[in-house]
C-alpha positions in Angstrom: 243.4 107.4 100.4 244.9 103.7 100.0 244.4 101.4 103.0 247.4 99.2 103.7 246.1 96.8 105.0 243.3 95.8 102.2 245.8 94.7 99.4 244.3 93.4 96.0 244.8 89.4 97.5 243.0 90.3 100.0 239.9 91.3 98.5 236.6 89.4 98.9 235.2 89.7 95.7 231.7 89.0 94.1 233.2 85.8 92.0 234.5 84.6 95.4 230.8 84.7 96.9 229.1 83.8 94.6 231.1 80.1 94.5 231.0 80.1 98.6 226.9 80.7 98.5 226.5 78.3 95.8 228.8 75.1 97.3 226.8 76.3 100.8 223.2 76.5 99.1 224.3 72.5 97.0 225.6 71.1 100.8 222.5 72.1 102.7 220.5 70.9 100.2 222.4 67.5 100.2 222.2 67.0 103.8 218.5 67.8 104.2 218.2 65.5 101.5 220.1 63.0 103.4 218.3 63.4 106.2 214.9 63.3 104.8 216.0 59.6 103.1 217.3 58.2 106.6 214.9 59.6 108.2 212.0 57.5 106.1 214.2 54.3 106.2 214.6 54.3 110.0 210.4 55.3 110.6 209.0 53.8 107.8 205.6 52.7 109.8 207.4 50.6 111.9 204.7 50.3 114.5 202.2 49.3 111.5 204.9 46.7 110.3 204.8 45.2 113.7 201.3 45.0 114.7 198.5 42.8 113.2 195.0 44.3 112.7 192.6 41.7 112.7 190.1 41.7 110.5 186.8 39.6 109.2 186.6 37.8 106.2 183.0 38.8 104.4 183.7 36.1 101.4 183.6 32.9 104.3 180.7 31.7 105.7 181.4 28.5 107.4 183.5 27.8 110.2 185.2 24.7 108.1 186.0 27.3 105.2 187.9 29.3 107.9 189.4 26.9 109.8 191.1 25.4 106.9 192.2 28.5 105.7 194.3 28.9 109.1 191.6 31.5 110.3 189.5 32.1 113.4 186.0 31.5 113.6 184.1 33.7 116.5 181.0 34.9 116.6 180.0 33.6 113.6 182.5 35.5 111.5 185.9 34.2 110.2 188.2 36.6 111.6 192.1 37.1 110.0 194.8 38.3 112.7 197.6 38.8 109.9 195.6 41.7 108.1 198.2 44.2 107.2 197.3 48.0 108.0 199.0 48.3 104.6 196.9 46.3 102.8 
């Protein structure tokens, strides 16, 4: 028996899917994508871009070395408070 309402334009068929799952599949995958690159821009270590880490320098053992060098000397140790956490 023929259904009148399911015409042949009407039809959803496998050709049509197939191009709606594939466009879906290629747009999620472009907006995780997306989201992933913004997302490491916006927190890429800010909080380790913004704080120093001091730290001492072995290599100088004299408090003139250090000073002039635009270091600290305490406790008999030239200590550097631009040390990147990076580095």
């Amino acid at each position: 028996m023929i259904n009148p309402l399911e015409t042949e334009d009407s039809r959803f068929d496998g050709e049509t899917f197939t191009k709606v799952f594939i466009y879906t599949i290629c747009a999620a995958t472009v907006l995780t994508a997306s989201i992933l690159v913004a997302k490491s821009f916006i927190f890429n270590g800010g909080a380790v871009e913004q704080s120093s880490y001091p730290t001492s320098i072995p290599w100088i053992n004299s408090k003139l070395d250090c000073e002039n060098t635009g270091r600290n000397w305490i406790n008999n140790k030239c200590w550097d408070k631009e040390h990147s956490a990076e580095f």
